[in-house]
C-alpha positions as CSV (number, residue, x, y, z in Angstrom):
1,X,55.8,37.5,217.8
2,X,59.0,36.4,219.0
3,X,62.6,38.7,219.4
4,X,63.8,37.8,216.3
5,X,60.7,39.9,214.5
6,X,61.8,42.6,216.6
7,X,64.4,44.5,213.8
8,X,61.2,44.5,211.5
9,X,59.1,45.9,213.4
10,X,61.1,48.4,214.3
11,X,62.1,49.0,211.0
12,X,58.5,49.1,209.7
13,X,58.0,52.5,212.9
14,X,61.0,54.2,212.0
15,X,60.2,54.0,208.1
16,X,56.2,54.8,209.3
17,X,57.2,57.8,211.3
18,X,59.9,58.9,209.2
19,X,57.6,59.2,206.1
20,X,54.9,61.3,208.2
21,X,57.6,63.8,208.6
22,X,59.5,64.4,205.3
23,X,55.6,64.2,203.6
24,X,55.8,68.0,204.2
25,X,58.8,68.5,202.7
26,X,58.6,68.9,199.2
27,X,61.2,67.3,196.3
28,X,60.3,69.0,192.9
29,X,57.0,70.1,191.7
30,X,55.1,66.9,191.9
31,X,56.8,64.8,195.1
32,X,57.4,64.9,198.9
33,X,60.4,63.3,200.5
34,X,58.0,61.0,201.8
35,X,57.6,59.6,198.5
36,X,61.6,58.1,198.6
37,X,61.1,56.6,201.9
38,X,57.4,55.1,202.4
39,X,58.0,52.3,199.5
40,X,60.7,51.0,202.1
41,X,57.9,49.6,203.9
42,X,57.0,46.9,200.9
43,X,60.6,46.2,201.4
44,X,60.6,45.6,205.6
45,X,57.0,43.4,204.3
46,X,58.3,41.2,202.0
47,X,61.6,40.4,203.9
48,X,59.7,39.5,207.4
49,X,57.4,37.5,204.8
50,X,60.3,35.7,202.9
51,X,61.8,34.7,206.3
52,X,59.3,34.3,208.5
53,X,56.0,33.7,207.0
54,X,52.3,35.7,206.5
55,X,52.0,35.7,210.4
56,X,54.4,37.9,211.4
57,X,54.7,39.9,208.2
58,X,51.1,40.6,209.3
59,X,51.9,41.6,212.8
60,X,54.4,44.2,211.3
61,X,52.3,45.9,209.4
62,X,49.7,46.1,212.2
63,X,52.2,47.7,214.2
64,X,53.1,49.8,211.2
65,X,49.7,50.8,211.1
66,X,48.4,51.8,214.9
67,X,51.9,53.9,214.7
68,X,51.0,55.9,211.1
69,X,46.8,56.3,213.2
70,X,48.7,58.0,216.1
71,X,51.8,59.5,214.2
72,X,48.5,60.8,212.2
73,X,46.3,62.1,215.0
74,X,49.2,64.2,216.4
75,X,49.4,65.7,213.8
76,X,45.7,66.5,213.4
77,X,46.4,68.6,216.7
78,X,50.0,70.1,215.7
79,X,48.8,73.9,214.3
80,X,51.1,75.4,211.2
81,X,50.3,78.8,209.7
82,X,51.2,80.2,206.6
83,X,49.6,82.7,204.1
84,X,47.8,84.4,206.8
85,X,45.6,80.7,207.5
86,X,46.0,78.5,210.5
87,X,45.5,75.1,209.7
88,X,46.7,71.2,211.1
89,X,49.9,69.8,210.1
90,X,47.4,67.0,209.1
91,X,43.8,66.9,208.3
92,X,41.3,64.7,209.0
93,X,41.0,63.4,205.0
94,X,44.5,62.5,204.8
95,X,44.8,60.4,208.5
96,X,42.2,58.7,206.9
97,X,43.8,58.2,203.1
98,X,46.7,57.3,204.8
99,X,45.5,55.0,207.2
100,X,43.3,52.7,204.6
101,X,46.1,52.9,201.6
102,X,48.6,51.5,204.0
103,X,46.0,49.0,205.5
104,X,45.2,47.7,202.9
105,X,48.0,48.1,200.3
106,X,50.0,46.3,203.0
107,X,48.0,43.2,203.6
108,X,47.5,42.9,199.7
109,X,51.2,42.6,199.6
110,X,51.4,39.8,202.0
111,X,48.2,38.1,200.5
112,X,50.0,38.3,197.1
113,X,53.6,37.4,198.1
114,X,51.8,34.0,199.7
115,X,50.5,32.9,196.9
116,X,53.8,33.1,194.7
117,X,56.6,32.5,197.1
118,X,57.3,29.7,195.9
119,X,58.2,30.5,192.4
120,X,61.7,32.4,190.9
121,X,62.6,34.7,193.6
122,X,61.9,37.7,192.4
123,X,58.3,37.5,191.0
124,X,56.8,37.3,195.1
125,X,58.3,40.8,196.1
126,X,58.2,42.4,192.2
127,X,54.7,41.5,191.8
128,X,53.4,41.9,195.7
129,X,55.3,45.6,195.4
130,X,53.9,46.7,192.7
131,X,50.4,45.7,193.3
132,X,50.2,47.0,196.4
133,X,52.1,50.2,195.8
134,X,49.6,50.7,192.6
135,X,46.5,50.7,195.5
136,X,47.9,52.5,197.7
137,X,48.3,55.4,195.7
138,X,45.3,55.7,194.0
139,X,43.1,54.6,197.1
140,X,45.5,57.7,199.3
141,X,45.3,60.3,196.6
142,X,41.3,59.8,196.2
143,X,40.4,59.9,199.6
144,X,43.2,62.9,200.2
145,X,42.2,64.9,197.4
146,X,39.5,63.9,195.1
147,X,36.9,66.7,194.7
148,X,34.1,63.9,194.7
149,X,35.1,63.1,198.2
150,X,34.7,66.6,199.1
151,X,32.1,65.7,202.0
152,X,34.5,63.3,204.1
153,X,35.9,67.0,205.6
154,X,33.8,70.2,204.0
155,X,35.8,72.3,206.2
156,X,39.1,71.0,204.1
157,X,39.4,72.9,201.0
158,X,41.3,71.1,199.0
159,X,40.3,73.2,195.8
160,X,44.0,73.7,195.1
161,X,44.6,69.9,194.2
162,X,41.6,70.2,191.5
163,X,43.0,72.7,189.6
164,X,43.3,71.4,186.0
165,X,46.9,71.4,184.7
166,X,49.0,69.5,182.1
167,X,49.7,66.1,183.2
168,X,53.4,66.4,185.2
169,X,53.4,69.7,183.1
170,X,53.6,67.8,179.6
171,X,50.9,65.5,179.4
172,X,47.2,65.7,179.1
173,X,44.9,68.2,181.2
174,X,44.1,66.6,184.8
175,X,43.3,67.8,187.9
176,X,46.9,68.3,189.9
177,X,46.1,65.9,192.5
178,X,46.2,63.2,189.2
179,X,49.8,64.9,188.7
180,X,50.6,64.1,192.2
181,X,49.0,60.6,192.0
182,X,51.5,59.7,188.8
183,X,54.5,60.8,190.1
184,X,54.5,59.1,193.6
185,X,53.3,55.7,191.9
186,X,56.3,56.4,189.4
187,X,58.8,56.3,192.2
188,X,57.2,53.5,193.9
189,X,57.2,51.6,190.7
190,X,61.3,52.9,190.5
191,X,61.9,52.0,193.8
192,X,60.2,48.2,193.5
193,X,62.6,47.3,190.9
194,X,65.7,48.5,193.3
195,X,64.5,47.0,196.1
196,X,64.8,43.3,194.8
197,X,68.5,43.8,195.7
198,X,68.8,44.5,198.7
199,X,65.6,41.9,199.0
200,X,68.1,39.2,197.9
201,X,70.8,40.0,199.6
202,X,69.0,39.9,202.6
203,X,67.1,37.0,202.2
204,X,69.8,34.9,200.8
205,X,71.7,34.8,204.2
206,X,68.8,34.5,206.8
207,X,67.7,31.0,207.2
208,X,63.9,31.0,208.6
209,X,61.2,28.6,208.3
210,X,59.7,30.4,205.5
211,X,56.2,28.4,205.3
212,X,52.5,30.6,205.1
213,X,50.9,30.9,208.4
């Protein structure tokens, strides 16, 4: 890591930390404010990646990581109340969601954006982006939510996200955590496809040594 990866990285915290707030916060029926500014993060990724290779794309998304596990365990001990229940601002089943879908989703995206950097610009970060963002959402929404997954935290009930309603209220009968699932991928898939701009723009005028490490 050298000082020049330093505006990554700390764009990668700000974007993790950010998106651990506004999470609570919610946009509609089906979305969180989160959901606008955690695809950013496949942006901050791909740029470091463009520029400056796997390696240090890599190291920015293991920072962005240990800072979402402790961004996550303060908030397993911050206390909320509402509707007569006391309960954490975030429980054990979603540090954990979170945690892995990021992980993983994250290193996917450098893995993929490796192997076709070297073709027209935009298929590395369009196809990377979308890959990734597709894992991450479903493997954060199962581990969150799922009723199947029930035992990861008995003393979470998460009932209310099984409840069986019409797909984003028009489509086909799902549980609501599916509903959830859609319309955060949806917005990831949005937000891909306007991210190649700024992606370009970016990339075009930073000379780096752009070669996989």
């Amino acid at each position: 890591m050298t000082r020049a990866h330093l505006p990554g990285i700390i764009a990668m915290a700000i974007i993790v930390v950010a998106s651990n707030i506004l999470v609570q916060f919610l946009f509609g029926n089906w979305l969180t404010w989160g959901a606008f500014t955690y695809p950013l993060a496949f942006l901050v990724t791909d740029i470091m990646n463009r520029v400056y290779g796997a390696g240090p794309a890599r190291t920015v998304v293991f920072v962005g990581f240990i800072v979402g596990v402790f961004c996550s365990l303060v908030g397993t001990q911050i206390m909320l109340q509402g509707d007569g229940f006391t309960y954490p601002a975030v429980t054990f089943r979603i540090a954990i969601g979170s945690g892995l879908a990021f992980l993983t989703a994250q290193l996917l995206d450098v893995g993929i954006f490796s192997a076709l950097r070297n073709g027209t610009w935009w298929k590395a970060p369009l196809a990377s982006t979308i890959i990734g963002s597709s894992v991450d959402t479903a493997i954060f929404f199962t581990i969150a939510f799922s009723s199947g997954l029930i035992w990861l935290e008995p003393s979470n009930d998460v009932s209310w996200a099984g409840e069986v309603l019409p797909l984003l209220g028009v489509g086909p009968m799902v549980p609501l955590w599916v509903s959830l699932a859609t319309a955060d991928w949806m917005v990831k898939l949005t937000l891909a496809l306007i991210a190649l701009a700024p992606f370009r723009w970016v990339t075009a005028r930073t000379d780096g040594p752009a070669e996989i490490r």
